[in-house]
C-alpha positions, 0 to 999 in steps of 0.5 A: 551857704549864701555868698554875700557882698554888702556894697557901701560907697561909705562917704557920708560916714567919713565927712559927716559928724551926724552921720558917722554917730548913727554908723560909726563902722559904717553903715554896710557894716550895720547891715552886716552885723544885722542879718548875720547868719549860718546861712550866710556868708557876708564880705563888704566892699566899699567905693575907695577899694581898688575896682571899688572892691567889686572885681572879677573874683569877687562878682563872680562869687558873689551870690547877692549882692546888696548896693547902698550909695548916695554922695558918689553915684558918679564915682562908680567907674563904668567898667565896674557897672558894666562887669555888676550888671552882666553878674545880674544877667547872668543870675546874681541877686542884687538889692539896692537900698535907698537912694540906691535908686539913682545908682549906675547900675539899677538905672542901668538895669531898668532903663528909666531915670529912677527919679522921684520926688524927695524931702528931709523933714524926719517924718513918720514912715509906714510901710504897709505890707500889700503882698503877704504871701511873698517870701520877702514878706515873710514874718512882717506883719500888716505893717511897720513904723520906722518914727523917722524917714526921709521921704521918697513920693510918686512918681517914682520912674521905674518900669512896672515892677513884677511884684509891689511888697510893700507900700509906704505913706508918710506924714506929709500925705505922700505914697511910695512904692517902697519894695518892688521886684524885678528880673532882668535875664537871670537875675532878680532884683530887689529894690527897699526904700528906707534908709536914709544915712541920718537916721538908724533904720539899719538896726531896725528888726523889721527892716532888717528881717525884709533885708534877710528875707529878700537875700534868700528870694534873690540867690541864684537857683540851680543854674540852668545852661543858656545857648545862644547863636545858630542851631545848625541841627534840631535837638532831635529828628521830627518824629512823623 
């Protein structure tokens, strides 16, 4: 069983007319009901929660965690930042959506300003799966269309991610690198492109397939006991 916490700042769906009939339960709980599983065990949390409902206790049993923010970047409190980025080192997977891209912690964790070029003009998006063999790729075809998107375009200011999954081309004639991984100490990180709050991309069966693929690629492995500091003694005498 995988532990789960879908992370919604959940402003859009409560001050938007427009976004709220897309995500009338918001749209963490889209993403809940969309990749529901035997396999997983799903909790949500939301920025108004005390401690934006990421304490100690919940991090510390969360296995993924996924990250979807947009209005409220700033709102974020440092400590809660400070306390999801050690989770991450530490070996907990973390997926971030969207405009999750300029959020505390994956700016945090990629040490770049995560910036890009943008446009809302409801244009076909196609995500072309460059990468297979990966297990996020899993039952994705050569690609997909999501019929309306925002457009995120290069440069996108990351570091050079480990692996590309996916790559997208807009109407406009736009390129982006739109599902990267990287690993940062224990953990791995995932970052998905589409999924702009005006749009229903969180009910669409592809995006939503690469969602659940990439929870199970991001859990923990068995954990392997990390020692820092000073040895004072070898593990064992120089056999001469």
């Amino acid at each position: 069983m995988i532990n789960i916490t879908i992370w919604n700042e959940f402003v859009h769906e409560q001050v938007h007319e427009k976004v709220r009939e897309v995500y009338p339960k918001g749209i963490h709980h889209a993403i809940a009901e969309g990749i529901r599983s035997d396999a997983f065990n799903i909790r949500t949390a939301t920025l108004d929660q005390p401690e934006h409902g990421l304490t100690e206790e919940v991090l510390n049993s969360t296995d993924v965690l996924i990250w979807w923010g947009h209005m409220a970047h700033d709102k974020v409190s440092d400590e809660v930042v400070a306390r999801v980025v050690d989770r991450v080192l530490k070996g907990m997977g973390l997926i971030v959506l969207h405009s999750g891209h300029f959020s505390k912690p994956f700016k945090k964790l990629m040490g770049t300003s995560c910036d890009l070029l943008w446009r809302e003009a409801n244009e076909q998006e196609i995500l072309w799966n460059v990468n297979p063999s990966h297990p996020i790729a899993k039952g994705i075809d050569t690609h997909f269309i999501l019929d309306h998107e925002e457009m995120y375009g290069e440069f996108f200011d990351i570091p050079a991610p480990d692996e590309i999954v996916f790559i997208s081309n807009f109407q406009g004639g736009e390129v982006f690198r739109s599902g990267c991984t990287f690993r940062r100490g224990q953990g791995k990180i995932f970052y998905f492109r589409p999924g702009h709050e005006t749009h229903p991309t969180y009910f669409n069966s592809n995006v939503l397939q690469v969602i659940s693929n990439a929870v199970h690629w991001a859990s923990p492995d068995q954990p392997v006991p990390v020692t820092f500091g000073h040895r004072p003694n070898p593990v064992r005498p120089l056999e001469m």
